[in-house]
N, C-alpha and C positions, 0 to 999 in steps of 0.2 A: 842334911840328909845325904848330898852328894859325900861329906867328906866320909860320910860312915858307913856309906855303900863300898866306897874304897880302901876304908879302912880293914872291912870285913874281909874283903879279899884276896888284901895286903897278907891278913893275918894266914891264910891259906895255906896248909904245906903245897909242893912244889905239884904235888901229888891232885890234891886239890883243884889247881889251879888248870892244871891240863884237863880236870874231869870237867870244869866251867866249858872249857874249849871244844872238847868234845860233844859239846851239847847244839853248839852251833853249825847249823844248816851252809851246805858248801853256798860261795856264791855263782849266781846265777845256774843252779844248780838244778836237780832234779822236781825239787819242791817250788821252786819259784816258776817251772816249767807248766807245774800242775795246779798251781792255785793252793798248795797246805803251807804255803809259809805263815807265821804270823801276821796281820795288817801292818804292823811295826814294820818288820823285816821287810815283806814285798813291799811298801811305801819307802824304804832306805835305797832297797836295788833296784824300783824302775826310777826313782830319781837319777840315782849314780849310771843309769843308763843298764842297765845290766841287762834287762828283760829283751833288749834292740840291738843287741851285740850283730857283727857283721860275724857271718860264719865263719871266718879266719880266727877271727877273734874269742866266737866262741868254743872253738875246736883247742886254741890255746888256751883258754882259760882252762877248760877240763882239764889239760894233759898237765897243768900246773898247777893246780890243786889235789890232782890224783896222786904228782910226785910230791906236793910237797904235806901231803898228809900219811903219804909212806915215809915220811924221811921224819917226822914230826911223832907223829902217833895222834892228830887230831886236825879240824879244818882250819885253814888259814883264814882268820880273822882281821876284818878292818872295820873301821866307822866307816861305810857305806854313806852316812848320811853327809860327812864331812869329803867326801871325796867324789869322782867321775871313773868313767871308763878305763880312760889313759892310767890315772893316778892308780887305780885298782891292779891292774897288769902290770905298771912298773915296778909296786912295793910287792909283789907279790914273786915276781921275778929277782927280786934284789934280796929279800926278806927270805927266798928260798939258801941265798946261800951262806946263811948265816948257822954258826952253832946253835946247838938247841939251850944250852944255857944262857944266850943271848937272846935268843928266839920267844924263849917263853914270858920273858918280863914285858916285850915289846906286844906281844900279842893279849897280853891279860891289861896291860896301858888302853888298848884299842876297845875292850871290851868294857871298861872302866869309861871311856868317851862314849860307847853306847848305851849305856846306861845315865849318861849325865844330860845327855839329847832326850834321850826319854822321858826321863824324869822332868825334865825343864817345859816338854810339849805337854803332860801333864798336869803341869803345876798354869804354864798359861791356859790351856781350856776349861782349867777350871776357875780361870780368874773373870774370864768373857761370859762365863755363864750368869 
């Protein structure tokens, strides 16, 4: 299932693929603020610490997501679940100064590992039942 979740993806025009991204809620964002993220989602970013950010932190996180969904045309994406604080503001900082034809494969990768988490939490709660 996983390979043909990615497969399907894969198959995406480019077009496509930014519309997946666009679909995705900033992090530690407005929605994680107010409780409509999905259980998924808000259970990825208060793991990865996002919801406990020191206001430095999250003052930067905004101003780096705001430039780099101006410079993108969608939100910066990571597995949240596979990552922490630190690691979220490094690739995010780093990832901003990438072309967007490099940008976009990396970021649809990220999206592809959260759907392969998901599905694997999934497939184990429903083996415990």
């Amino acid at each position: 299932m996983e390979a043909r979740i990615a497969e399907f993806i894969d198959s995406l025009p480019a077009a496509g693929k930014a519309g997946i991204l666009r679909c995705h809620p900033d992090l530690a964002g407005r929605d994680l603020q107010s409780g409509t993220l999905t259980a998924e989602s808000e259970q990825e970013q208060v793991v990865a610490g996002l919801r406990s950010l020191e206001p430095a932190d999250a003052t930067r996180l905004r101003r780096l997501n705001l430039q780099y969904k101006e410079r993108f045309g969608y939100p910066f994406v990571i597995c949240a679940g596979l990552n922490d604080r630190a690691a979220i503001l490094r690739q995010l900082a780093e990832r901003f100064a990438n072309e967007p034809q490099r940008e976009l494969p990396l970021a649809i990768e990220e999206v592809k590992k959260i759907c392969c988490l998901r599905l694997r939490r999934i497939v184990a709660s429903d083996i415990k039942l």
